[in-house]
C-alpha positions as CSV (number, residue, x, y, z in Angstrom):
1,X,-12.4,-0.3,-41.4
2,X,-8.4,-0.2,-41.5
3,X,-8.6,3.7,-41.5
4,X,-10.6,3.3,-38.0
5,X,-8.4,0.5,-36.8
6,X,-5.1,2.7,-37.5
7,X,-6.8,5.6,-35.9
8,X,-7.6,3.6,-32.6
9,X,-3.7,2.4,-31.9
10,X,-3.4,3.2,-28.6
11,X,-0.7,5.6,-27.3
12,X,2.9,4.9,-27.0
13,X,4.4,4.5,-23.3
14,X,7.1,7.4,-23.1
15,X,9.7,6.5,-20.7
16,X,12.7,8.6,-18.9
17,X,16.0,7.1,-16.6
18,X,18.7,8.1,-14.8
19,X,20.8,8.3,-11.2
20,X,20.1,10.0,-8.8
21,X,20.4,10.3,-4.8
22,X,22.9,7.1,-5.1
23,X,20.6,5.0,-6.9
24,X,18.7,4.5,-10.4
25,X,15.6,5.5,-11.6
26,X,12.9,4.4,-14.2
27,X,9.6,6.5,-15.1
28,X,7.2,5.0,-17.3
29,X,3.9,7.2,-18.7
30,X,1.3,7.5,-21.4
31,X,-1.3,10.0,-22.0
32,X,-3.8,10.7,-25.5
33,X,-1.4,13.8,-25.8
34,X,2.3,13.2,-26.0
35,X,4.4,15.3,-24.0
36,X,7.6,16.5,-24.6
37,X,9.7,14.1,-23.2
38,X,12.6,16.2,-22.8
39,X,10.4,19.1,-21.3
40,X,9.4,16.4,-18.2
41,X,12.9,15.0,-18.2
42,X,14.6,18.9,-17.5
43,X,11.7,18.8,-14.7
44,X,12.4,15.9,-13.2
45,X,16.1,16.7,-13.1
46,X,15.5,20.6,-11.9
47,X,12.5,18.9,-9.1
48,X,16.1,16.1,-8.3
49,X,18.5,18.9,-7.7
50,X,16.4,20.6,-5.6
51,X,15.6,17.7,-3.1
52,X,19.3,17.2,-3.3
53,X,19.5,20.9,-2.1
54,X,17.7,20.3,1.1
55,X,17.9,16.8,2.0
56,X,21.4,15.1,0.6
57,X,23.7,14.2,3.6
58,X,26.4,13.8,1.2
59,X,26.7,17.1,0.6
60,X,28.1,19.9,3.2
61,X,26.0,23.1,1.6
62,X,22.6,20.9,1.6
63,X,20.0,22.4,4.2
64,X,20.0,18.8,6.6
65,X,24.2,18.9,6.3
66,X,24.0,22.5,7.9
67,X,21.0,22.0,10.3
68,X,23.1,18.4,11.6
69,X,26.1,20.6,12.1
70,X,25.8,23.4,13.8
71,X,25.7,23.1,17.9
72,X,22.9,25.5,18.1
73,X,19.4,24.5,19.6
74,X,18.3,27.7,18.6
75,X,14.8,28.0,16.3
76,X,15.8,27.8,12.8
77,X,13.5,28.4,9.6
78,X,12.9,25.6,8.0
79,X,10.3,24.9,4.7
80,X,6.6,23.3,4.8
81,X,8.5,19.8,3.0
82,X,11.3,19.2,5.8
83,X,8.4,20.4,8.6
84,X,6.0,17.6,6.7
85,X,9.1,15.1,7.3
86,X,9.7,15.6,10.6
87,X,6.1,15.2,11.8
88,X,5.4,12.3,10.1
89,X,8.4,10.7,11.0
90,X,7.3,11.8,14.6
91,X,3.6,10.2,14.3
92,X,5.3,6.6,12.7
93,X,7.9,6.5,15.6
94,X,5.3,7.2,18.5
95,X,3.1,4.5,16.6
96,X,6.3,1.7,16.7
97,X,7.1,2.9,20.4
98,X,10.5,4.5,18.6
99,X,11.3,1.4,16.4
100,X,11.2,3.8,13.4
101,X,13.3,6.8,14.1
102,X,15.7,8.9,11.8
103,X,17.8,10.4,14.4
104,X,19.8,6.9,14.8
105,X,22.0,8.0,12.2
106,X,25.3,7.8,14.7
107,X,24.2,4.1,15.8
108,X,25.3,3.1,12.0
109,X,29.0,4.9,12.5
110,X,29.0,3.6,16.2
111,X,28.9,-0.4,14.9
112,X,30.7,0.2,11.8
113,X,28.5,0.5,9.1
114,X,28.9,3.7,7.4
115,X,33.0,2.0,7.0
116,X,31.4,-1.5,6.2
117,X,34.2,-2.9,9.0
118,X,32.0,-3.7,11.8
119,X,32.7,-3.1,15.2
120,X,30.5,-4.1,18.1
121,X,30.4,-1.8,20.8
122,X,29.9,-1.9,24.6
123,X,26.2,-1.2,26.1
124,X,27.7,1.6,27.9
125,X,28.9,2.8,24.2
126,X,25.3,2.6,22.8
127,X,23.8,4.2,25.2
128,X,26.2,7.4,25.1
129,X,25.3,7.4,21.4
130,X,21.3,6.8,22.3
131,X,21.2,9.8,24.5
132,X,21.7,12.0,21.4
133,X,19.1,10.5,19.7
134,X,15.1,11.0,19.4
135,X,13.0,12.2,17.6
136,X,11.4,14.1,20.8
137,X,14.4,16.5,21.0
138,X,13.4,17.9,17.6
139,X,10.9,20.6,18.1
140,X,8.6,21.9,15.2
141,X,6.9,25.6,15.1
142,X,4.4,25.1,13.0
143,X,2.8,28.2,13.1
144,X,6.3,30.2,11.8
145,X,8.1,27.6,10.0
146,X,10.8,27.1,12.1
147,X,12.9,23.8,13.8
148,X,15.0,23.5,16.5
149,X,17.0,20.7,18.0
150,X,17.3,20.3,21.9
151,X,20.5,18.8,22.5
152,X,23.3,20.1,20.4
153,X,24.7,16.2,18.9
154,X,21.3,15.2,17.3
155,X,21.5,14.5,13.9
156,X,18.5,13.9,11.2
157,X,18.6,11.8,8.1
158,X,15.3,11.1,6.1
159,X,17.1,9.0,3.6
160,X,14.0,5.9,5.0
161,X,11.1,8.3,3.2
162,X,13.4,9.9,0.8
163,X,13.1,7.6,-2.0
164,X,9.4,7.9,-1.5
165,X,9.3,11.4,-1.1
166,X,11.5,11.9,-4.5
167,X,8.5,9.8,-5.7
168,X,5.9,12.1,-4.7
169,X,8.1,15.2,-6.0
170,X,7.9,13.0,-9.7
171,X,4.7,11.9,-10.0
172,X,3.2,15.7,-9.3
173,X,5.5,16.5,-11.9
174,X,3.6,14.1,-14.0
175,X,-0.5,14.9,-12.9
176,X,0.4,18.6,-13.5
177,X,1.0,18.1,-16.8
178,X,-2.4,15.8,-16.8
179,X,-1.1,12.4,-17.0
180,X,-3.4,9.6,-15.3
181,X,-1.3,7.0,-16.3
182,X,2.4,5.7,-15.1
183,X,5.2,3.9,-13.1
184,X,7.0,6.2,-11.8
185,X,10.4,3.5,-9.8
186,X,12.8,5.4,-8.1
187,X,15.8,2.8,-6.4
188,X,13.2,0.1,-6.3
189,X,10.3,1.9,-4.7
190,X,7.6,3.1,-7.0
191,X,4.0,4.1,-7.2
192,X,1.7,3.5,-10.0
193,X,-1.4,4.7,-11.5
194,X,-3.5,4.7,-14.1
195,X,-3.2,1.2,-16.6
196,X,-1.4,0.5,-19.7
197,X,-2.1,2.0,-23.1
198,X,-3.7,-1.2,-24.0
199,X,-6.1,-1.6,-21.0
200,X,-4.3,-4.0,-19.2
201,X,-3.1,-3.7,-15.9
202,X,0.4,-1.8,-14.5
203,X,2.0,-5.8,-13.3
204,X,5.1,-5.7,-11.3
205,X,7.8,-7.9,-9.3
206,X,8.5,-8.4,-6.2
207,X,12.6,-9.4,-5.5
208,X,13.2,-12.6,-3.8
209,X,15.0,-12.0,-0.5
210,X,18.4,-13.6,-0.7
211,X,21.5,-12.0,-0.8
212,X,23.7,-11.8,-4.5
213,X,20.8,-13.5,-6.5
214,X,18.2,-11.2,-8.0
215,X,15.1,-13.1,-8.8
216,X,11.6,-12.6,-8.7
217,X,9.3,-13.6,-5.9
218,X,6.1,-12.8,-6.7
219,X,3.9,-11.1,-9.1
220,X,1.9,-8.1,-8.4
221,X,-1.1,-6.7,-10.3
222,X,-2.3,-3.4,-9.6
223,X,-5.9,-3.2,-9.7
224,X,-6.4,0.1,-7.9
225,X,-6.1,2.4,-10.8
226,X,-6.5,5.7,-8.5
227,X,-2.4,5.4,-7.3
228,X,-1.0,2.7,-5.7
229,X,2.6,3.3,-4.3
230,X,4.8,0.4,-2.9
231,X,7.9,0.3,-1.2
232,X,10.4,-2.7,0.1
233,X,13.0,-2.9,3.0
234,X,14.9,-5.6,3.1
235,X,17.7,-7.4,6.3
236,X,19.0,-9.1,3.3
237,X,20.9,-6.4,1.1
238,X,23.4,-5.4,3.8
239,X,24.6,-7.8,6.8
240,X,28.1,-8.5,8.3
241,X,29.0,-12.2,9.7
242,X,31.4,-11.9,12.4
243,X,32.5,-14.8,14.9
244,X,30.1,-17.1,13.6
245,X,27.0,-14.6,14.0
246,X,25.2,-12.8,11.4
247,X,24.4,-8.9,12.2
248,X,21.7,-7.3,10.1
249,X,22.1,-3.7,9.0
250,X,18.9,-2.8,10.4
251,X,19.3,-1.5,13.5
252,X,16.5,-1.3,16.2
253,X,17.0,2.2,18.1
254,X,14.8,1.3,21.1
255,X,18.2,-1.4,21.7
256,X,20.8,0.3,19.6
257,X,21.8,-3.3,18.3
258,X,20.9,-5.0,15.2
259,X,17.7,-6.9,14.9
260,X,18.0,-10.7,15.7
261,X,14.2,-11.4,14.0
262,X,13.5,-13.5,11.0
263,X,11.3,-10.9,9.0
264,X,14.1,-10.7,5.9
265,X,11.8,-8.3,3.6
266,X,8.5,-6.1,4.3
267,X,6.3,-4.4,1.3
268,X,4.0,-2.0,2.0
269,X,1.5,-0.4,0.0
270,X,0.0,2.8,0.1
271,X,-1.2,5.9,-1.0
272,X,1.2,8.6,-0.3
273,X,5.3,7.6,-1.1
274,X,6.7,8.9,1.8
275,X,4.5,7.2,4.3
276,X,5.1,4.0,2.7
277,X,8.6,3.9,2.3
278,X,8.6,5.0,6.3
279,X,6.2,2.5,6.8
280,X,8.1,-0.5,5.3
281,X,11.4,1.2,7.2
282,X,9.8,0.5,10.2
283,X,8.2,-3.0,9.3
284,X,11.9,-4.4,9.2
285,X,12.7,-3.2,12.2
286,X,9.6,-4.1,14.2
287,X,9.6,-7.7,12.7
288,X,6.4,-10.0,11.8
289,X,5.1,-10.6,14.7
290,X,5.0,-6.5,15.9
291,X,5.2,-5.8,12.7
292,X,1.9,-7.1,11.9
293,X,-0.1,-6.1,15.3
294,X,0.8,-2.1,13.7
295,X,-0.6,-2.7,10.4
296,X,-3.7,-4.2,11.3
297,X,-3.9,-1.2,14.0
298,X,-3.1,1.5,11.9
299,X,-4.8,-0.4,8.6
300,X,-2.0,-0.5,6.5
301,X,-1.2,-3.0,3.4
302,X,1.9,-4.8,4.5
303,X,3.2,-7.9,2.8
304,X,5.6,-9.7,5.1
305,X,8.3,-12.4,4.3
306,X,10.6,-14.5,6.8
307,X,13.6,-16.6,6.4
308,X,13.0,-19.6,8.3
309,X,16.1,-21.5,7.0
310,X,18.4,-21.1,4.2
311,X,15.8,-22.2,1.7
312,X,12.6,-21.4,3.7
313,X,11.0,-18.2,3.0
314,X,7.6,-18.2,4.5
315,X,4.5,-15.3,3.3
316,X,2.4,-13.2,5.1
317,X,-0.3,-10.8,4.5
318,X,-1.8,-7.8,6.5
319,X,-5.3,-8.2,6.7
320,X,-5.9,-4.8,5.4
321,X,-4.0,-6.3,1.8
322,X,-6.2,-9.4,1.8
323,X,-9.5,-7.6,2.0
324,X,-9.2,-4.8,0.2
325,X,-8.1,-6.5,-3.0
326,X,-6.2,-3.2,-4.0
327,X,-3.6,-5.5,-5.8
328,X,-3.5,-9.0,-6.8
329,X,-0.5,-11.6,-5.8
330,X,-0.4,-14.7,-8.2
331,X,0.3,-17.5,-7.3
332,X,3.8,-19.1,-7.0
């Protein structure tokens, strides 16, 4: 009896950290097999590097730096991954009516963000800077792989779905080597799959919404063991008070100002990372009310929360998350 019961200790959960892409990450995994974990980690970082390659804005040789600026609105090659980007970010900002859109990149220098000194500009300012922007004057070949941008300013940042792709890039990582069974949280998004060693359920937490004081809000257990990815944007990390008035730094492209709703944090879960972390992008800048007409349209696990005074903070709930049961919120 002790020689079974020794025999029958479950697995050990093998975990891996770091920085990356400006922010942290922690991946969390167990299989009957233990891998090497220096083997995954050297993947993960080699799988890092490469996103890095192609996407990173902060560097001037990365694929996205080049493409943003050169003039040209020539047809340029571009791989299967960036072509994926762009047309999803296409389908998500014709479903918003252009509330999610990752050309808006020059809107953020334009007030002052990129500096963090803000500087409100004229309406005849934002909408020299808005004529530049859309994702309708970036063109995708399809057929030969190949881009093109048709006015010579636009520029293209997928930093809202890059934590979530990164995600996706990690957790492949992961199932190729045959693990069912992980946390994979990259700057606060994550998805999971797959339960503990034990049985019990992955359980995580979502942050309460107020600036400088990190708590948790609510509990979350995943009961949808087939992959379950979730991702948060928040009004309340980033804001600038100026002459008595608050300005978000979510900005709303369809307006090119900050948005003036109450909707302080949106959570959405999903199925594939990217999508999500798009997803709750656009959820912030849509706001509750719009916000929540688009996921019960488009069926999407959304969990909303507003700031209705300093001490308020009021919960809402897709009706796709509270019928499908894919997760379990306890109570408060």
């Amino acid at each position: 009896m002790t020689a079974l019961q020794a025999c029958s200790k479950p697995p050990e959960i093998q975990r891996v950290e770091g920085y990356a892409q400006g922010t942290t990450y922690h991946i969390s995994w167990w299989s009957e097999t233990s891998l090497d974990t220096g083997v995954v980690e050297q993947q993960f970082q080699q799988q890092l590097a490469s996103i890095d390659k192609e996407l990173s804005t902060y560097r001037d040789d990365s694929y996205i730096s080049r493409f943003n600026a050169s003039p040209s609105t020539d047809w340029q090659p571009a791989s299967q991954d960036f072509i994926d980007l762009i047309t999803l970010a296409k389908s998500i900002s014709q479903k918003t009516q252009g509330c999610y859109d990752p050309t808006l990149g020059p809107l953020f220098g334009l007030w002052g963000f990129r500096k963090d000194v803000l500087n409100v500009p004229t309406p005849e300012q934002i909408q020299a800077v808005k004529a530049h922007m859309g994702m309708d004057k970036l063109e995708v070949d399809e057929v030969d792989h190949k881009i093109r941008k048709t006015v010579p300013d636009l520029q293209v940042d997928f930093s809202s779905m890059g934590e979530g792709y990164t995600i996706g890039k990690l957790t492949r990582i992961l199932e190729d080597m045959g693990v069912t069974n992980y946390l994979v949280e990259f700057g606060g998004d994550m998805k999971i799959r797959g339960h503990k060693p034990d049985g019990k359920k992955w359980r995580i937490a979502i942050e309460r919404p107020v600036p400088g004081n990190k708590t948790v809000h609510r509990i979350v257990t995943i009961n949808d063991e087939s992959g379950v990815t979730l991702d948060t944007s928040g009004t309340y990390r980033h804001h600038f008070d100026a002459d008595g008035k608050r300005y978000s730094h979510i900005l709303d492209p369809r307006t090119g100002a900050p948005v003036t709703h109450d909707l302080v944090s949106a959570s959405v879960f999903g199925v594939v990372p990217r999508e999500s972390d798009a997803w709750a992008t656009a959820m912030l800048c849509m706001g509750q009310e719009e916000g929540m007409k688009v996921a019960e349209q488009e069926h999407l696990d959304v969990y909303f929360i507003q700031q209705k005074s300093a001490s308020v903070l009021i919960d809402s709930f897709s009706p796709s998350l509270k019928q499908e049961q894919r997760v379990t919120f306890e109570k408060e």
